[in-house]
C-alpha positions in Angstrom: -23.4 -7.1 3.5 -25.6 -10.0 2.8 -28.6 -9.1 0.9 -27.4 -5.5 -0.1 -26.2 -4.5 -3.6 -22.7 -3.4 -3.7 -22.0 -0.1 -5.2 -20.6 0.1 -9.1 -18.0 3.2 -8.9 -14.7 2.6 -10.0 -12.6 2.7 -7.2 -8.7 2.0 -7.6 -6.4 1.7 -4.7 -2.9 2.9 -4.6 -0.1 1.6 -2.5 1.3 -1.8 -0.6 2.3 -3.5 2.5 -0.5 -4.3 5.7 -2.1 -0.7 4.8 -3.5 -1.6 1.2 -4.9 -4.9 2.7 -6.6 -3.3 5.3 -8.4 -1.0 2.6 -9.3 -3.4 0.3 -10.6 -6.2 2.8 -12.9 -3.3 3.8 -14.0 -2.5 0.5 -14.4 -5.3 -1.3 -17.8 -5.5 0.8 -19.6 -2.2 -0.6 -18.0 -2.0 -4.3 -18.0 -4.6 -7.1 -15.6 -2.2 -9.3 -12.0 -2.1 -7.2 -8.7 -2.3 -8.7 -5.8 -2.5 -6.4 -2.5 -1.1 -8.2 0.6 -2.0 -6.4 3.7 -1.1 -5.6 6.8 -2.7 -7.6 9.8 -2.1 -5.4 9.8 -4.8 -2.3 12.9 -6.9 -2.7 12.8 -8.4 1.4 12.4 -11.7 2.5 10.6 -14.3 -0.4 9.8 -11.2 -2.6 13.3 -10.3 -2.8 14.8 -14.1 -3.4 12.9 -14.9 -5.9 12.9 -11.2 -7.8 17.0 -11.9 -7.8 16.5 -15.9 -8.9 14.2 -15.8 -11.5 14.1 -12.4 -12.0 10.7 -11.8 -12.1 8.5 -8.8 -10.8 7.8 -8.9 -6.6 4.8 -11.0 -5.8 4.4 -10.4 -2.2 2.4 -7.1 -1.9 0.5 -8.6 -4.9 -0.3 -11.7 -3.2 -1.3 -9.6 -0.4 -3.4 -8.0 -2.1 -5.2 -10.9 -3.8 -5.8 -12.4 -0.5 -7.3 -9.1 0.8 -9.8 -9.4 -2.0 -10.8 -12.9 -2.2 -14.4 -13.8 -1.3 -14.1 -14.9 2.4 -16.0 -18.0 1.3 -13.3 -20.7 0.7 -11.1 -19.5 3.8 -8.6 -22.5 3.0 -7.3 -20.8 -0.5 -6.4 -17.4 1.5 -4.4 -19.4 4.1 -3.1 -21.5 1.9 -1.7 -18.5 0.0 -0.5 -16.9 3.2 1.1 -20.2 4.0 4.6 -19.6 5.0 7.5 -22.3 5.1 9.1 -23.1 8.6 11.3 -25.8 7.4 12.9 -27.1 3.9 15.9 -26.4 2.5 15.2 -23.4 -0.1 12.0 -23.3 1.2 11.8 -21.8 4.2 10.3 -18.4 4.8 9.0 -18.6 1.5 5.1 -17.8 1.1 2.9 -20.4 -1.0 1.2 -17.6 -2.5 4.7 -15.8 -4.1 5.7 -19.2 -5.1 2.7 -20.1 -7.1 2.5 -16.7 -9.0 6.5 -17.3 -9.9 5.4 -20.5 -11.2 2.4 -19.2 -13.0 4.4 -16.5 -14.7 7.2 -19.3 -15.6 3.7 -21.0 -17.3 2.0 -18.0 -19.0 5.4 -15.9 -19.6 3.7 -12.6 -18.3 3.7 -11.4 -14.7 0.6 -9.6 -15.1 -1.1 -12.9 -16.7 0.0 -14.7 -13.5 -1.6 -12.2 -11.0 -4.8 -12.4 -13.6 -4.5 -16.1 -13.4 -3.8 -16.4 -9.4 -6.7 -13.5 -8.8 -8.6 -16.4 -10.4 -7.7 -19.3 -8.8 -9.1 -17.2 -5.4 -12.3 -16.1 -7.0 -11.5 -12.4 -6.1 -13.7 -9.5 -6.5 -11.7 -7.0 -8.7 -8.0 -6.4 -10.5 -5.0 -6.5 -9.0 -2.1 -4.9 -11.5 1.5 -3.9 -10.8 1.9 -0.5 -10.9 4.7 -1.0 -13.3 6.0 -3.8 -15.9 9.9 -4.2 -14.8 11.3 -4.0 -11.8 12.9 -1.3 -9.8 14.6 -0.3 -6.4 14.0 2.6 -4.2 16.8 4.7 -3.4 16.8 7.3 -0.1 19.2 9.9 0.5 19.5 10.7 4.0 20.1 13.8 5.2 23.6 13.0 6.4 24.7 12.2 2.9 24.2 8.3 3.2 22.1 6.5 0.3 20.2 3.6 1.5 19.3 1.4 -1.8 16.0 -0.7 -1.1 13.3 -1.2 1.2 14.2 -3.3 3.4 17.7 -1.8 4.3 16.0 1.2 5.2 13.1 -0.8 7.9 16.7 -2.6 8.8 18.1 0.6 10.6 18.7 0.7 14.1 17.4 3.7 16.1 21.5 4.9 16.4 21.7 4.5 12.6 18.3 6.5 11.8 18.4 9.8 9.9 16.3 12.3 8.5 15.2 11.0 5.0 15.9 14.1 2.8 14.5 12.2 -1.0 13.5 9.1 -2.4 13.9 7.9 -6.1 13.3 4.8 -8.4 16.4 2.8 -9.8 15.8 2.3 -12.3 13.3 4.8 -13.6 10.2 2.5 -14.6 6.7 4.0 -16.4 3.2 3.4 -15.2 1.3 0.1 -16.5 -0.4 1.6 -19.5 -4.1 -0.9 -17.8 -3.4 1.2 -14.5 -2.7 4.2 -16.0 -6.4 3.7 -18.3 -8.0 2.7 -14.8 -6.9 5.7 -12.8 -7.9 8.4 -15.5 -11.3 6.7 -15.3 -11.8 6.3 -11.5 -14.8 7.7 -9.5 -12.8 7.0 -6.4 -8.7 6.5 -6.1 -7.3 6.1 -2.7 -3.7 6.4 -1.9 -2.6 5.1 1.3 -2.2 4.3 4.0 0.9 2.6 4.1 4.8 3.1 5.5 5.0 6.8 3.4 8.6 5.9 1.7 8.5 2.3 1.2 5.0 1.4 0.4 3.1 4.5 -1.0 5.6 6.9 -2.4 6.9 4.0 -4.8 4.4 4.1 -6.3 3.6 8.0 -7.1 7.2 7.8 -8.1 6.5 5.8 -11.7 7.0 7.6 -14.2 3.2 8.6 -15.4 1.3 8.7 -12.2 1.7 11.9 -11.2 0.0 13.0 -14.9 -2.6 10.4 -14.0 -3.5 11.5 -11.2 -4.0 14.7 -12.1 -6.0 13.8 -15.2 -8.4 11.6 -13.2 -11.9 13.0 -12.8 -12.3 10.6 -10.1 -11.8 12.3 -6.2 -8.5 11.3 -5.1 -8.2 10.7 -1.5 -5.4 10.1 1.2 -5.1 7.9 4.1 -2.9 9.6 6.4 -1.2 6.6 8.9 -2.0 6.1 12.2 1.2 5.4 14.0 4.7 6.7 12.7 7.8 4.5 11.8 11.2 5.5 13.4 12.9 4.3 10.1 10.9 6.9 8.3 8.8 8.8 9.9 9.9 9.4 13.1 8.0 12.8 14.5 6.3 12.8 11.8 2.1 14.5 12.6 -0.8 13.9 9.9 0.7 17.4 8.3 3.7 16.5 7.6 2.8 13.4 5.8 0.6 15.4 3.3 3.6 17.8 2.2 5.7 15.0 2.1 3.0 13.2 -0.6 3.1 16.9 -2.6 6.6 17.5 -2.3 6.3 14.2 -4.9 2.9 14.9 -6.3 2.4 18.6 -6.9 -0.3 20.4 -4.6 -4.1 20.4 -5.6 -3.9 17.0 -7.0 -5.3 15.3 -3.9 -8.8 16.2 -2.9 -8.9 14.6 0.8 -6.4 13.6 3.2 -8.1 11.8 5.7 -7.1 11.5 9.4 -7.3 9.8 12.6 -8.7 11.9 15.6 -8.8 8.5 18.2 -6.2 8.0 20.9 -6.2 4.6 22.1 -5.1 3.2 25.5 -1.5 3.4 26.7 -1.5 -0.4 27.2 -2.6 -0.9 23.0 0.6 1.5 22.7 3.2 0.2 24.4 4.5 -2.1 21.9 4.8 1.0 19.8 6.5 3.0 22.1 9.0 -0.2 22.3 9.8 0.4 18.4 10.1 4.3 19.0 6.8 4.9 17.1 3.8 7.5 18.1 0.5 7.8 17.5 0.1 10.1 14.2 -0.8 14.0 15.3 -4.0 15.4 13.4 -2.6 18.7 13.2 -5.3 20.3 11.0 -4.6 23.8 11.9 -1.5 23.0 9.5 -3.7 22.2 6.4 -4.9 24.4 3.7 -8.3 24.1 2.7 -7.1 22.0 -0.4 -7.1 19.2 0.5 -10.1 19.2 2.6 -9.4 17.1 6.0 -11.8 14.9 7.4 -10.8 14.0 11.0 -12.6 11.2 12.0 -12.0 7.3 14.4 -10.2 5.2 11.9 -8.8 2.8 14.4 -9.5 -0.7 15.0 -11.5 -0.9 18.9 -9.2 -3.5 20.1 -5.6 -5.4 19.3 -3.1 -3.5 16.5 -3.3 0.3 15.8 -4.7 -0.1 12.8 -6.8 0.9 10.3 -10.1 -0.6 10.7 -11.1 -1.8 7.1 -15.1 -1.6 8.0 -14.2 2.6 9.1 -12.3 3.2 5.8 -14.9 2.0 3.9 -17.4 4.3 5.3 -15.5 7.1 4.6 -15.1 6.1 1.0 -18.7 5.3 0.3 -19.3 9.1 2.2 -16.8 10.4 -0.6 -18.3 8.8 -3.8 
């Protein structure tokens, strides 16, 4: 995008995890107005560690999504804040990135003032914010009876273990950030998604507050439907019933677009994904109502992962605003 002036709407991004990083990588090149607001709940691996040993808020979606949004031009920073530890005692598996924001909220005594002062140190273009100010877990009652508490128990289940997930909820109930709840009434553009549906995005439309703001917005709100389900979570799951599983939380007529992949890629890209037990996502769209308006279009990268290709959402979102 060398040589082209980037668009000024307001865009805000909703969500966590691989998915959100994807988005805002691709956006960061059309728009000079993004905020990423992220998900509170992760307590795996580093996050989870240092959330229980210096009870802080978890960094790791947020340092993702710093990364995601730093300029490309100093290449070293971003690795160096992917950086993960092989070896050390008490440091390995730990990410540079979560460490230094611990630190930085240990120096400035605020966890938001530590993302601010991290987002900084990378140059980004744009806001990160948590999506709340104290932490929380995410609870799921399964449809045999059983309650999973946290994230990563839940991705933890083996295919014999799996059930249907009948509800999620916040312990304990948190409220919206009062700077993401000002940023999402004022949004041209929010974007919710894509991400795993119960551990990444529906944390977040789960805080207390966004619901309201979201329906207050007089920005479009759009959602990324994924591309590939999760047996943990989604297991069956087409592009349908992801949307009534986002208003079952949010209330119909609050979203505006659901957007959806239409492009089947080879068997041999799939494999791996029929290995986990996960399917390419349906685009039912005889199933939708006309409210949310579907837009069925190739979302997926043309070689390597099923994922989202950042450059394809971004087209979409500057059709949209």
């Amino acid at each position: 995008m060398v040589g082209h002036e980037k668009q000024r709407q307001k865009i805000i991004v909703i969500g966590g995890g691989t998915g959100v990083f994807a988005v805002l990588n691709g956006l960061k090149h059309h728009f000079s107005n993004i905020t990423a607001v992220i998900t509170m709940s992760d307590e795996g691996g580093s996050t989870g560690i240092l959330r229980e040993e210096f009870g802080i808020l978890p960094p790791g979606d947020v340092r993702r999504a710093l990364i995601a949004l730093s300029p490309g031009d100093q290449p070293l920073l971003a690795e160096l804040f992917s950086y993960r530890f092989h070896e050390g005692s008490g440091l390995a598996g730990h990410a540079f990135g979560n460490l230094m924001i611990t630190a930085l909220e240990r120096i400035t005594g605020s966890f938001e003032r530590a993302v601010e002062e991290a987002g900084k140190v990378l140059g980004i273009h744009g806001k990160v914010l948590p999506v709340a100010l104290k932490p929380t877990y995410l609870l799921t009652l399964l449809e045999d009876g059983r309650v999973v508490k946290g994230e990563s128990s839940l991705h933890a289940m083996r295919p014999e273990e799996r059930a249907v997930v009948k509800r999620v909820c916040l312990q304990p109930s948190v409220s919206l950030n009062p700077k993401a709840d000002k940023a999402i009434r004022n949004a041209d553009c929010v974007i919710i998604g894509p991400g795993d549906l119960y551990t990444s995005t529906l944390p977040n439309l789960l805080v207390h507050g966004m619901k309201e703001a979201l329906e207050k917005t007089k920005g479009t709100v759009v959602y990324f439907v994924n591309v590939t389900t999760r047996y943990t979570e989604t297991a069956g799951f087409r592009a349908s019933d992801f949307l009534q599983t986002i208003e079952r939380y949010l209330g119909k007529g609050v979203i505006d677009y659901v957007v959806v992949n239409k492009t089947k890629p080879s068997v041999m890209r799939l494999k791996p994904y029929f290995e986990q037990q996960a399917e390419l996502v349906e685009p039912d769209i005889e199933n939708f109502r006309e409210k949310p308006t579907p837009i069925v279009v190739d979302l997926i990268r043309s070689s390597g992962f099923v994922r989202h290709d950042p450059e394809k959402i971004a087209k979409v979102v500057k059709m949209l605003v």
